[in-house]
N, C-alpha and C positions, 0 to 999 in steps of 0.2 A: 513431431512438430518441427519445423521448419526453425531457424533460428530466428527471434523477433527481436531488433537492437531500433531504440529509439533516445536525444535527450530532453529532457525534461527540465523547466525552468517555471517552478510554482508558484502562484501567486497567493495571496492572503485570499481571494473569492473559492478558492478553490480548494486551499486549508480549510477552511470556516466549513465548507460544505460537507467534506471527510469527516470534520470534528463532531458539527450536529448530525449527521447521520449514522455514529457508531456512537452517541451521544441518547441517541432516539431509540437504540436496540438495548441502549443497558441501562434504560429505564428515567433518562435525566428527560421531561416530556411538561416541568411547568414551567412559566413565564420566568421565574425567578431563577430557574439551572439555566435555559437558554443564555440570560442575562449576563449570569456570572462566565460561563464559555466566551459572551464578547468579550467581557474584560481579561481573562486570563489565557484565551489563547492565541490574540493576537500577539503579546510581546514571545511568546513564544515561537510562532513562526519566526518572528523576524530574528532571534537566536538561532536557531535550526537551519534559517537560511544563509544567513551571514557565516556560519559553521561547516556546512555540508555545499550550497552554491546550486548550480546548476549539476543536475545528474543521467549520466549516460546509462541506460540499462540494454543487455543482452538476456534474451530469454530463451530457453533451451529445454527440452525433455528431460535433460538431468539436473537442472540449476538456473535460479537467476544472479546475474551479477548485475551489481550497481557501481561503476567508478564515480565518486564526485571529491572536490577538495579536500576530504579527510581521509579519502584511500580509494580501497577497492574491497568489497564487500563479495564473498561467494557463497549464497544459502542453496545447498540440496533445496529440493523440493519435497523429501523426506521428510523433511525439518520445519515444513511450514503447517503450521497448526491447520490456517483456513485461510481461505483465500472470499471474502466481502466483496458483494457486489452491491456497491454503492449510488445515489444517484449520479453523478460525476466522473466514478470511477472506481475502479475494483481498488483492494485493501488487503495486502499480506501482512495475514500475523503471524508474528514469529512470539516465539519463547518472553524474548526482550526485544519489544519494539514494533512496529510496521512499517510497510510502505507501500507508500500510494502510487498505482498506475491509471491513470487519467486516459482514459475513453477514448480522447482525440490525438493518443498518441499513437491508437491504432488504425491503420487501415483495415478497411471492411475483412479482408479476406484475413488480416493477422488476426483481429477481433476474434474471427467465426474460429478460427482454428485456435485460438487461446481456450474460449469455451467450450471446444472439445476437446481440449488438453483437460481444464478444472474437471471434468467430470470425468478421467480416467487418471489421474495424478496419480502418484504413490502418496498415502498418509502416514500421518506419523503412528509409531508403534506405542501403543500407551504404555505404561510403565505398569509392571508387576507389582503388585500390592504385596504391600512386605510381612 
């Protein structure tokens, strides 16, 4: 894969989206969990935002990195559990954490070749039961 570098400057339409959609997969689906996600994960964006900022990602065959105001982050792709295809936008989970790569921060042909990256990726190696 080609290297894919885009930045990224997220808005709360676009958190909320991420949140109900990996909210919808793990089962939160009545009036009342929706509800409670408006209330609790808006002030949390706006901490995560005012924290982290605007985010530069590079993407690579071997590794994504993410620069934003609290550093520089470098995950293998070893390392990433699953990669979520969301309505809005794909969703890397890691061990602790994820993050969101938003649809529109691809062009067509990075897109297409991302999606033949997810489906040849290296996964992670499960762990030996002890």
């Amino acid at each position: 894969m080609q290297p894919i570098s885009f930045t990224v400057r997220y808005g709360l339409a676009e958190y909320m989206s991420v949140v109900t959609d990996i909210a919808g997969t793990r089962g939160v689906r009545s009036r009342l969990g929706r509800a409670l996600l408006w209330l609790v994960a808006p002030p949390i964006f706006l901490y995560k935002k005012s924290k982290v900022g605007d985010c530069r990602f590079t993407l690579t065959s071997e590794q994504l990195e993410r620069k934003s105001k609290d550093g520089r982050k470098t995950v293998p792709w070893a390392d990433v559990l699953r990669i979520h295809r969301l309505s809005r936008g794909y969703l890397v989970e890691l061990a602790e954490g994820a993050m969101p790569l938003p649809y529109r921060c691809f062009g067509a042909d990075q897109r297409s070749a991302f999606e033949s990256f997810i489906e040849t990726r290296p996964r992670p190696v499960a762990a030996a039961a002890p």
